[in-house]
C-alpha positions in Angstrom: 54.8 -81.5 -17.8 56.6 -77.9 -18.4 53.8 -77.7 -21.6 51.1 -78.0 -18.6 53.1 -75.4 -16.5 53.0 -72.6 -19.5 49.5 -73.6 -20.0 48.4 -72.7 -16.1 50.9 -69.8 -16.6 49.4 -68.0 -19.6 46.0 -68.9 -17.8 46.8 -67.1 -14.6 48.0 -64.3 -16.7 45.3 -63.9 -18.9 43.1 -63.7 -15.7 45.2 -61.4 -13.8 45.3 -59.0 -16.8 41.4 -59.5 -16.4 40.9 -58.6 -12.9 44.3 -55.6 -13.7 42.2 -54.2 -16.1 38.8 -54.3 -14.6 40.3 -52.4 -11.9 42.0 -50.2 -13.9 38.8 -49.1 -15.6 37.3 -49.0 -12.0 40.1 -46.9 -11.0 39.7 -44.6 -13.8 35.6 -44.5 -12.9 36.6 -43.6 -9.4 38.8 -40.9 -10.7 36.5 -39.1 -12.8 34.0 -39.6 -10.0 36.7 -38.4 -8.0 37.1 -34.9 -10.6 33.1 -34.6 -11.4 32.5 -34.6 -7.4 35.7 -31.9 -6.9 34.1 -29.6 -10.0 30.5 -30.1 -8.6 31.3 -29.3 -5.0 33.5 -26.2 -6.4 30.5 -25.0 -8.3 28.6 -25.1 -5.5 30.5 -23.2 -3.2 31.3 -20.5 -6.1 27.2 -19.9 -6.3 26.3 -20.4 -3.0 29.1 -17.7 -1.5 28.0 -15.4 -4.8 24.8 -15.4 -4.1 25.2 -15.3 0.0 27.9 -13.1 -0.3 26.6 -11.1 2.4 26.6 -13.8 5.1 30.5 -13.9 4.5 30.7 -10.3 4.7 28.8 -10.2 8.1 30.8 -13.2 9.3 33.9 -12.7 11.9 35.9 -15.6 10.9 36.2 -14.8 7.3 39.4 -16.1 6.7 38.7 -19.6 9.0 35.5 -20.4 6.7 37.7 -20.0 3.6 40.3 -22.4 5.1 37.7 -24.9 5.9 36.4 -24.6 2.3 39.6 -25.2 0.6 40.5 -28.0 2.7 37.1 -30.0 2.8 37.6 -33.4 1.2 33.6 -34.5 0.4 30.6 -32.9 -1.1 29.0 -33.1 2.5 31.7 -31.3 4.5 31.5 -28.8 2.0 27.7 -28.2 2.4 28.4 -28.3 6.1 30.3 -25.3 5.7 28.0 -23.3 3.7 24.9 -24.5 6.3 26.7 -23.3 9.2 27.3 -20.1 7.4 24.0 -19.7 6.8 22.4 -20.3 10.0 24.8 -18.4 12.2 24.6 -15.5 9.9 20.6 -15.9 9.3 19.5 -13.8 12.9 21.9 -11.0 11.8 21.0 -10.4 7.8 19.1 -7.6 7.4 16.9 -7.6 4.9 17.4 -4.1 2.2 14.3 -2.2 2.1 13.8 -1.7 -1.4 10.9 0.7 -3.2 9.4 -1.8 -5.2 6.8 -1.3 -7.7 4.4 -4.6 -7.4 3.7 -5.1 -10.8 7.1 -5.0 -12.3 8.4 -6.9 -9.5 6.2 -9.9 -10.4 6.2 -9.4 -14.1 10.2 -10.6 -13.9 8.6 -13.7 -13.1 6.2 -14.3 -15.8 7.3 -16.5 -18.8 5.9 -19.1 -21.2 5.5 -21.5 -17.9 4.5 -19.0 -15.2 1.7 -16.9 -14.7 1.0 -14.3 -12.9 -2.0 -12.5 -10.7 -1.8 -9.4 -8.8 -4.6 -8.9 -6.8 -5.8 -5.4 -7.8 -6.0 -4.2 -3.8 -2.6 -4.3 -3.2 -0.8 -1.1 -3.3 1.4 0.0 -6.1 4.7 0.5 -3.9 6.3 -1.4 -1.3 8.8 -1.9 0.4 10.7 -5.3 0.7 14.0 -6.9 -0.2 13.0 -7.4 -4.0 16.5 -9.7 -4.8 15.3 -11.7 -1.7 11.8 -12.4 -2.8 12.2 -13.1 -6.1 15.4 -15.6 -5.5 12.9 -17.8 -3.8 10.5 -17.9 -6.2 12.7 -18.5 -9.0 14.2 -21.2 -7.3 10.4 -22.9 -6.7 9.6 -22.4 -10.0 13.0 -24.6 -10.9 13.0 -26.4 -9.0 9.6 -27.7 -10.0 10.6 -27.8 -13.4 13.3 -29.5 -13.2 11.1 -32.4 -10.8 9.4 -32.6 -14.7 6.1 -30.2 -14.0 5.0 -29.7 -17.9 1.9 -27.6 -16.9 2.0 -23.9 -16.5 2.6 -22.7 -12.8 0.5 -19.8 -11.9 1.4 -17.4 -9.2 -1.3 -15.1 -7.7 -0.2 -12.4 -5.2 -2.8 -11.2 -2.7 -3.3 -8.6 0.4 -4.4 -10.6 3.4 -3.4 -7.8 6.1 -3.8 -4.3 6.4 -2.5 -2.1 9.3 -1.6 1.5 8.5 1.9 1.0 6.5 1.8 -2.7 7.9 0.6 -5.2 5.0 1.0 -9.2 4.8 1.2 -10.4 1.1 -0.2 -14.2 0.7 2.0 -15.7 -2.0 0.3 -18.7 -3.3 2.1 -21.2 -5.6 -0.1 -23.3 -7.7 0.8 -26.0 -9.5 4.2 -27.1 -8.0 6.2 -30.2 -8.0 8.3 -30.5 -5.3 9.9 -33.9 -4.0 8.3 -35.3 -0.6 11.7 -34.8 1.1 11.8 -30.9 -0.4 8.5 -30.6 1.6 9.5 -32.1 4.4 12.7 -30.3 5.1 10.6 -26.9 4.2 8.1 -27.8 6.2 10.5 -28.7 9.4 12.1 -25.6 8.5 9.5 -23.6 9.4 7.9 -25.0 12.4 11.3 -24.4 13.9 12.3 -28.3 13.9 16.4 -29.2 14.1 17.8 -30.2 10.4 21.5 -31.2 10.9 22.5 -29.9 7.6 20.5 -30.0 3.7 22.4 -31.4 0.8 20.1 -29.1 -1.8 21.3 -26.2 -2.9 18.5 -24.8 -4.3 16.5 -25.8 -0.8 19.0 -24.1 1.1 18.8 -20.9 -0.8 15.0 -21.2 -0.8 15.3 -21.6 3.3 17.9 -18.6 3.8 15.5 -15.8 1.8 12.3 -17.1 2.9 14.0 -16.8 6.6 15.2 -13.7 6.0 12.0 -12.3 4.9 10.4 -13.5 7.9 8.3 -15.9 6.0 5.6 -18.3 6.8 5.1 -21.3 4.7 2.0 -24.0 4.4 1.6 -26.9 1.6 -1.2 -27.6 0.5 -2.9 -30.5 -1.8 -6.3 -30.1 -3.2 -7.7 -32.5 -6.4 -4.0 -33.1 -7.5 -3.0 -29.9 -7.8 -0.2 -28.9 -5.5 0.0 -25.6 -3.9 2.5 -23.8 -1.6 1.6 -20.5 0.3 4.1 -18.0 1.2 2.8 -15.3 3.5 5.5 -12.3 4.0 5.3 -9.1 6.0 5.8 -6.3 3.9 5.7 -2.3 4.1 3.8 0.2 2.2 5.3 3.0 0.6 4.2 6.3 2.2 2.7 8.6 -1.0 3.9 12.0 0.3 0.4 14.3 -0.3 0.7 17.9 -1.8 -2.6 18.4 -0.2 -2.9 17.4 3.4 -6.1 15.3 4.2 -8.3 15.8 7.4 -10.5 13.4 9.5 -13.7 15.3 10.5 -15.8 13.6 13.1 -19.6 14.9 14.3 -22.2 13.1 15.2 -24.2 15.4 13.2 -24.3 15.0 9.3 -25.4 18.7 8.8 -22.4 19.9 10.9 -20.0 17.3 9.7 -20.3 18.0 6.2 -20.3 22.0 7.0 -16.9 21.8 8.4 -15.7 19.4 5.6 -16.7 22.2 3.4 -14.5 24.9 5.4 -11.6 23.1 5.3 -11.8 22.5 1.7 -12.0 25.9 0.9 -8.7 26.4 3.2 -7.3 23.3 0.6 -7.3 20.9 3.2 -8.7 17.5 1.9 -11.3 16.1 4.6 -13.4 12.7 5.0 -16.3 12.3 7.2 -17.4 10.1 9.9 -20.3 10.6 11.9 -19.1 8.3 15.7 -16.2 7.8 17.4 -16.0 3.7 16.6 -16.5 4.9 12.9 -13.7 7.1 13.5 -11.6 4.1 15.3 -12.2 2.1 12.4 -10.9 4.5 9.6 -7.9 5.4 11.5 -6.7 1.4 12.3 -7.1 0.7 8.5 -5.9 3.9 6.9 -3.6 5.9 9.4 -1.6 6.8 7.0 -3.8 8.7 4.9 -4.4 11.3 7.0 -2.9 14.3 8.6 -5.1 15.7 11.0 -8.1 14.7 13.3 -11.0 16.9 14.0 -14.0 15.9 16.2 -16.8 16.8 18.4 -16.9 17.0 21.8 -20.5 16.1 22.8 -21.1 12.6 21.0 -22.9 10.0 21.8 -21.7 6.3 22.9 -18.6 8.0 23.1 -17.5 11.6 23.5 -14.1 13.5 22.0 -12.0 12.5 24.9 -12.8 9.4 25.1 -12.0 8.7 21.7 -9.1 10.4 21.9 -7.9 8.0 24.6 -9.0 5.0 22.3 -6.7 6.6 19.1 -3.8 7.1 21.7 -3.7 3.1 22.6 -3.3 2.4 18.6 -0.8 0.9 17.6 1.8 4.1 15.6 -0.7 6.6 16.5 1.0 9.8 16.1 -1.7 11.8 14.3 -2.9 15.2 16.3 -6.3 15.6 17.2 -8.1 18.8 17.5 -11.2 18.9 19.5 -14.4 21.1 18.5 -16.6 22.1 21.5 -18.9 24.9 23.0 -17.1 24.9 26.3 -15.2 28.2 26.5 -12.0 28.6 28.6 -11.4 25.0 29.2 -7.8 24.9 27.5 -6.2 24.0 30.5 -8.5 20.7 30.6 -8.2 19.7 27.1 -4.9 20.5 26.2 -3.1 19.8 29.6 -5.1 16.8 31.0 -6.6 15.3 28.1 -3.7 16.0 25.7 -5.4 17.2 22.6 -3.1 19.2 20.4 -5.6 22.2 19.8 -9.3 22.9 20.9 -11.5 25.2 19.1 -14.5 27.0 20.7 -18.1 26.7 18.5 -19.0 27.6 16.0 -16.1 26.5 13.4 -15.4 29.1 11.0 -12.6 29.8 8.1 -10.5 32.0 10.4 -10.5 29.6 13.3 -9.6 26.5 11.2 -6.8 28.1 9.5 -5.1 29.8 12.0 -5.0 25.8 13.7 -4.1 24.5 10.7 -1.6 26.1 9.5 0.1 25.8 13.5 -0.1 22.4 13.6 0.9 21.1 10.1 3.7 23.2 9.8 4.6 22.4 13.2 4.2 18.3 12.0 6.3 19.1 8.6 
């Protein structure tokens, strides 16, 4: 009988020592979970506050977020935090107008996997947050890699937009592999839909720049090959001109060309247009390659002040406008009621141009 009782003793034991360790080694799973999960989540704080470090800067409750961060007990209150630093800060981060040169800009991209096309229209300098811009794409480009994309990315850079200093850049992404939820939350993102909070990093960081740059995005998927287009606003650089540059307009060739000649000899640079929508045209597309406006009075389809009144409704117009014209003693009418800076009484000569020219450009500098 007690030979039985040891027997279902030593069994029981053996068992419990079983189950003792099997949790034990769970325990110990659990804990290093536990540790991996506390060093993940600290890493992720460190880079996301390094490389946000301006939406803690700009943020009143500094020393409240940085409570919250050391007492956050998961992965996903931790990610919390940093999301509702981001998107309280996001309407308030400006973005830092650097002078970038486009081709060395995009040439930090390039490597072994990545190439790179810059369309040949787009100007050499621009102005745009360069960190910004190139955190996002560096972040696509991992993040596709690390999704397993073995083919080469390629990257072409075009000009889409061009008002004056005003230019929108088309970014477009070939090549990617993104995961369908990546795309989705992107692509809610963007059309302004509600996400409660994104447990990626690298999306989140992708999100805050592209916001900040006042970004569109658009996927696209065409024979396998997926795309991503990034169209951003950007600013080009103003080339300050040693030689100022004049707008002639006459509705006369002969005329036109003879006054283009005069102001070249006086060392003012001068293009030609021969109407006043010709004139309208040049000037929405390239205001800020000129410095000064000449034109005709007596034009057909439409005369000096009534393309003067056009170039007035532009958008940034701020160029002046001298008006040529064989009615003497009107400066009262054109200067006072129509608002042209200078008029000049036929014909145009050397004397007459430079004593203008040099009032009103050293009056603009």
């Amino acid at each position: 009988m007690y030979g039985i009782i040891i027997s279902v003793s030593i069994i029981i034991a053996i068992i419990a020592s079983i189950y003792a360790y099997k949790y034990f080694k769970k325990y110990k799973e659990i804990k290093r979970d536990y540790d991996i999960l506390k060093k993940d989540n600290k890493n992720f704080v460190s880079r996301y506050l390094m490389e946000c470090e301006i939406f803690i800067k700009l943020s009143k409750n500094i020393k409240e977020i940085l409570d919250k961060v050391n007492t956050a007990s998961s992965e996903r209150e931790l990610r919390e935090i940093c999301n509702n630093i981001e998107v309280t800060a996001n309407e308030e981060t400006p973005c830092v107008d650097d002078e970038v040169n486009v081709d060395e800009l995009f040439e930090k991209l390039q490597n072994k996997q990545v190439i790179i096309d810059v369309d040949k229209d787009i100007p050499k300098n621009l102005i745009l947050d360069e960190l910004k811009l190139l955190s996002a794409l560096k972040l696509i480009v991992k993040k596709s890699q690390d999704n397993g994309i073995k083919d080469k990315i390629k990257i072409s850079i075009k000009m889409v937009e061009k008002i004056n200093c005003n230019i929108k850049l088309r970014i477009n992404i070939e090549n990617i592999k993104l995961s369908n939820q990546n795309v989705d939350i992107l692509n809610k993102i963007f059309k302004k839909h509600t996400i409660d909070y994104i447990d990626d990093s690298d999306i989140l960081l992708i999100r805050t720049n592209l916001f900040c740059l006042k970004s569109n995005i658009e996927f696209k998927e065409k024979k396998k090959i997926n795309s991503m287009f990034i169209d951003i606003p950007v600013f080009k650089q103003k080339e300050e001109r040693l030689i100022p540059k004049a707008l002639v307009v006459d509705d006369s060739k002969h005329t036109a060309i003879m006054h283009q000649d005069i102001l070249k000899e006086l060392g003012v640079d001068a293009d030609v247009v021969f109407s006043g929508e010709e004139c309208l045209e040049k000037i929405k597309n390239n205001m800020d390659e000129y410095d000064i406006i000449f034109t005709d009075n007596q034009m057909p389809n439409m005369c000096g002040p009534e393309l003067f009144r056009e170039l007035k409704s532009l958008n940034q117009f701020n160029l002046p406008v001298v008006i040529i014209t064989g009615d003497a003693g009107e400066d009262y009418y054109f200067k006072e009621q129509c608002g042209f800076n200078e008029y000049i009484v036929k014909p145009l000569d050397k004397n007459k141009a430079k004593k203008v020219i040099n009032k009103i450009l050293k009056k603009k500098k």
